[in-house]
C-alpha positions in Angstrom: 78.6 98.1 -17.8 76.8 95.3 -19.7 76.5 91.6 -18.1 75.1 89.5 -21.1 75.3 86.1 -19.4 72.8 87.6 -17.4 70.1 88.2 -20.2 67.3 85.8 -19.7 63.9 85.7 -21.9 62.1 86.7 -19.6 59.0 89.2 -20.3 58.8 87.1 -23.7 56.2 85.0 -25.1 56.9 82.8 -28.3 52.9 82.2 -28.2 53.9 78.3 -29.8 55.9 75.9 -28.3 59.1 74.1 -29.4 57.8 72.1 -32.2 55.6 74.5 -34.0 58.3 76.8 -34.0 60.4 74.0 -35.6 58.4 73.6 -38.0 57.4 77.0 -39.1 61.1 77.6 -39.7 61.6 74.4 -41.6 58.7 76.3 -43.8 60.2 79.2 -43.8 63.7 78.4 -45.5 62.7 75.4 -47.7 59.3 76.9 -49.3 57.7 80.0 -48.1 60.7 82.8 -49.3 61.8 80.5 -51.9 61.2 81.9 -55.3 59.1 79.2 -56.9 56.7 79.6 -54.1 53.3 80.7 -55.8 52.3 83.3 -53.8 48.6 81.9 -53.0 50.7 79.4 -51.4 52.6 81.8 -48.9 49.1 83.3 -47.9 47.7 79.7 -46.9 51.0 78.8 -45.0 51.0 81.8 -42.8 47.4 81.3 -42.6 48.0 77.4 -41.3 51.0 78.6 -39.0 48.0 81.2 -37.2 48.2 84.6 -39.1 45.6 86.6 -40.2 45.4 87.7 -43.2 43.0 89.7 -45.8 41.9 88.8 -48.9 43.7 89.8 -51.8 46.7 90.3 -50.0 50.2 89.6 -52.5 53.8 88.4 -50.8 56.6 88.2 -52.5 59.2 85.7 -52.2 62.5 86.2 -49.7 59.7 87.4 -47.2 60.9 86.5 -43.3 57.9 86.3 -40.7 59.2 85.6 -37.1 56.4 84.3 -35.9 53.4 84.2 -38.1 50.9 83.6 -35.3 51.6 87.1 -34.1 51.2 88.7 -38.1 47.7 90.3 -38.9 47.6 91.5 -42.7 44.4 93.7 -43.9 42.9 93.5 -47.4 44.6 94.3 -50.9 48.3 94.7 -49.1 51.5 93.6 -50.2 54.9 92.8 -49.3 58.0 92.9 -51.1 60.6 91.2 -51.8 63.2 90.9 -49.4 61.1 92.6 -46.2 61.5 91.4 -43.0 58.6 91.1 -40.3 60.6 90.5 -36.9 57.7 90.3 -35.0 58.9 89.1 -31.5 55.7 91.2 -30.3 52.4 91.4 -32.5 52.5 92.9 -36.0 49.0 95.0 -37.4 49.1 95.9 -41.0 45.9 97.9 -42.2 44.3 97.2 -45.8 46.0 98.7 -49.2 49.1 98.8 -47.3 52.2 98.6 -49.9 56.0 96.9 -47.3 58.3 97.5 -49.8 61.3 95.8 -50.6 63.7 94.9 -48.2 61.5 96.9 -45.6 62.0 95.8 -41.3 59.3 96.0 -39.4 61.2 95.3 -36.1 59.1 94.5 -32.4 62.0 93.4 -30.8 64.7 95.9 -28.9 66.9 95.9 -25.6 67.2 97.9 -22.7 70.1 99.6 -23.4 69.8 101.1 -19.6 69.7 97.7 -18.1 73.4 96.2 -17.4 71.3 92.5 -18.5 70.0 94.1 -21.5 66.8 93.0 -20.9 64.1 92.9 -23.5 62.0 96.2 -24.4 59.9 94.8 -27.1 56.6 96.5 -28.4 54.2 96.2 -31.2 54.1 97.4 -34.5 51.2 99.0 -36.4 50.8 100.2 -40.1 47.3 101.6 -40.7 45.5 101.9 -43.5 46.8 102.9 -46.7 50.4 103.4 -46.1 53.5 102.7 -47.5 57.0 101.6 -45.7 58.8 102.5 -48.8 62.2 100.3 -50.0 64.8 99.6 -47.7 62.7 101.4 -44.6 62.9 100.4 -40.7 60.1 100.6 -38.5 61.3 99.9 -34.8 59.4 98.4 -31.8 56.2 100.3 -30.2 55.9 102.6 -33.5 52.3 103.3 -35.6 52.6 104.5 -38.9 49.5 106.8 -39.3 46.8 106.1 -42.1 47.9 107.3 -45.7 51.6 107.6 -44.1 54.6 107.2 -45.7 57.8 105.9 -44.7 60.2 107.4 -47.2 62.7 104.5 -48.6 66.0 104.3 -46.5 64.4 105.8 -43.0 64.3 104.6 -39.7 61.3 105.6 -38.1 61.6 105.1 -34.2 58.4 107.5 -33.2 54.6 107.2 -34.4 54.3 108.8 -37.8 50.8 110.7 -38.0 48.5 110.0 -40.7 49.1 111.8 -43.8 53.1 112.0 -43.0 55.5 111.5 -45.3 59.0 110.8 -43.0 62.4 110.6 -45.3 65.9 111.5 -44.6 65.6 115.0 -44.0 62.5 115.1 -42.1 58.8 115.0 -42.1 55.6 116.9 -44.0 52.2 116.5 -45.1 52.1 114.2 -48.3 51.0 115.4 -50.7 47.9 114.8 -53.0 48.1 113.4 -56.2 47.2 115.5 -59.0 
């Protein structure tokens, strides 16, 4: 039997205090994911709030970021429109990596075991040169391999090898482009 009231915070960092995190989400809903936001200029905000990120790197507007102190971004990547990064726990996304739209990458979960439902929250990594396709979920504690691809509409709750395509249905090599 569940006992919310007694679900506390505990085992989770916000890494900022009070004020930081007041103002990043002032940011966040007035400028960053509105749609007159140049993009250069959502780079150099998550970039002042702490996040690392690559050169090159393109994100389009309606983007959410948690906490962007906790966001790394590689080289040449983008995120769509729409995608949400709920990174309660650290986010890693590799170089030439394409979020698609309306994409969650999600750190944050609950022991469903526990009757204080307790947080089970656990990083996130997307390597190098793969996609989380439109509309994808990427849950807490999952790597999505090198050259992976999350196929648009999945929920991918286990690592996802490099050169994996996941969708619906299941999972196989991807394929080479002729």
């Amino acid at each position: 039997m569940r006992n919310l009231p007694a679900f506390t915070l505990a085992g989770y960092e916000k890494g900022r205090g009070k004020l930081v995190q007041a103002l990043w989400f002032a940011v966040l809903n007035t400028v960053f994911m509105a749609w007159f936001c140049p993009a250069r200029l959502r780079v150099a905000l998550l970039r002042a709030f702490g996040a690392t990120i690559g050169e090159g790197v393109l994100i389009r507007h309606r983007v959410r970021v948690l906490w962007p102190w906790k966001l790394t971004v590689g080289d040449h990547s983008w995120i769509g429109e729409g995608a949400w990064l709920l990174n309660l726990e650290p986010i890693t996304i590799g170089a030439h990596v394409c979020v698609s739209q309306e994409a969650l990458l999600c750190t944050g979960s609950h022991d469903h075991r526990a009757a204080d439902f307790r947080y089970r929250n656990a990083p996130v990594v997307v390597k190098d040169g793969a996609w989380v396709a439109t509309r994808a979920t990427v849950l807490a504690g999952v790597t999505i391999g090198a050259h992976a691809v999350a196929g648009a509409g999945t929920v991918v709750h286990r690592d996802l090898p490099d050169l994996t395509l996941q969708t619906a249905d299941g999972r196989r090599p991807v394929e080479e482009p002729a």
